[in-house]
C-alpha positions in Angstrom: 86.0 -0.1 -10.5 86.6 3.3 -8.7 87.9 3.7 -5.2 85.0 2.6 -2.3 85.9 6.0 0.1 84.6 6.1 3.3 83.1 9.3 5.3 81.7 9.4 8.6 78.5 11.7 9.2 78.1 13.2 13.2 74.8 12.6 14.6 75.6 13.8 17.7 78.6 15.9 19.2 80.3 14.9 22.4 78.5 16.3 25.8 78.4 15.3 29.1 76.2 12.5 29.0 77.1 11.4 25.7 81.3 11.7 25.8 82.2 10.3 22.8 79.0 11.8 20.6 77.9 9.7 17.6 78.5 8.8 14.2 77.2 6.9 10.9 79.7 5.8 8.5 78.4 6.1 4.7 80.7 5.0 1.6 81.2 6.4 -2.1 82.6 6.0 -5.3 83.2 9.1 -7.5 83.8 8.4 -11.2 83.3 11.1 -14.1 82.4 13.9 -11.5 79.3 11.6 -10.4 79.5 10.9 -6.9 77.4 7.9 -6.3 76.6 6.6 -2.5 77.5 2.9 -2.2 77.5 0.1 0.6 80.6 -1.1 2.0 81.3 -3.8 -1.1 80.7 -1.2 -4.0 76.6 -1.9 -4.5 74.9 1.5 -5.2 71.8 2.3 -2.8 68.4 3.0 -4.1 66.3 5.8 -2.7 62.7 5.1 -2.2 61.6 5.2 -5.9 64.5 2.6 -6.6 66.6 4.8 -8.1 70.7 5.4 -7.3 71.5 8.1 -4.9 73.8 10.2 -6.9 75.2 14.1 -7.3 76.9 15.8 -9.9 79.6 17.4 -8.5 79.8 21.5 -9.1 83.2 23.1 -9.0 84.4 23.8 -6.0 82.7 21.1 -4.2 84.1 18.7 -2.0 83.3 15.1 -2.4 83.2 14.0 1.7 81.6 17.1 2.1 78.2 16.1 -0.5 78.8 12.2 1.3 78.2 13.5 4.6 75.0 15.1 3.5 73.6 12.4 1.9 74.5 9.5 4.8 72.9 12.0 6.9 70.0 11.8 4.5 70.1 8.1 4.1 70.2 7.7 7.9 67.2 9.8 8.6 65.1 7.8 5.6 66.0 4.3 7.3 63.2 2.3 8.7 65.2 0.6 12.1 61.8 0.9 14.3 63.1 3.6 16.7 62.0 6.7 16.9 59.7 6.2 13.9 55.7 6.6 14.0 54.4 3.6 14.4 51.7 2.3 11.6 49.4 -0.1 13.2 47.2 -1.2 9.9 43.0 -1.8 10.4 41.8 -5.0 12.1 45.5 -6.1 13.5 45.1 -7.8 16.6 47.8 -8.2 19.2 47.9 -10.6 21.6 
């Protein structure tokens, strides 16, 4: 199996009220100029339509460069329940 690498996506740069800033990590594997965005043990991830989030590298492209993009990506797609629109469905009741 190909090496798991590791990149680390900024979601926010330092400032005052925020001194350290933030980050997301996302892991790779990159085999036959495929980079393929994995979790932390080697499983590929799945978009929404269940298929593998992969690129084909270019020349001249840089593989942490294309990760970062896509953790970004992956990080903006994920459903945690904050800042998200919430979908109340018809006839829910709360009590």
């Amino acid at each position: 199996m190909p090496e798991i690498k590791q990149v680390n996506a900024i979601l926010a740069n330092p400032s005052p009220s925020d001194p350290n800033g933030r980050v997301t990590a996302g892991h790779y594997i990159l085999e036959d100029g495929l980079l393929t965005m994995v979790d932390a043990d080697g499983k590929p991830l799945r978009g929404t339509g269940g298929e593998k989030i992969v690129h084909r590298m270019q020349d001249g492209e840089n593989p942490d460069s294309i990760a970062c993009r896509l953790t970004l990506m992956l990080y903006r797609r994920a459903d945690d329940g904050f800042n998200r629109p919430l979908n109340f469905q018809p006839n829910q009741h709360w009590h």
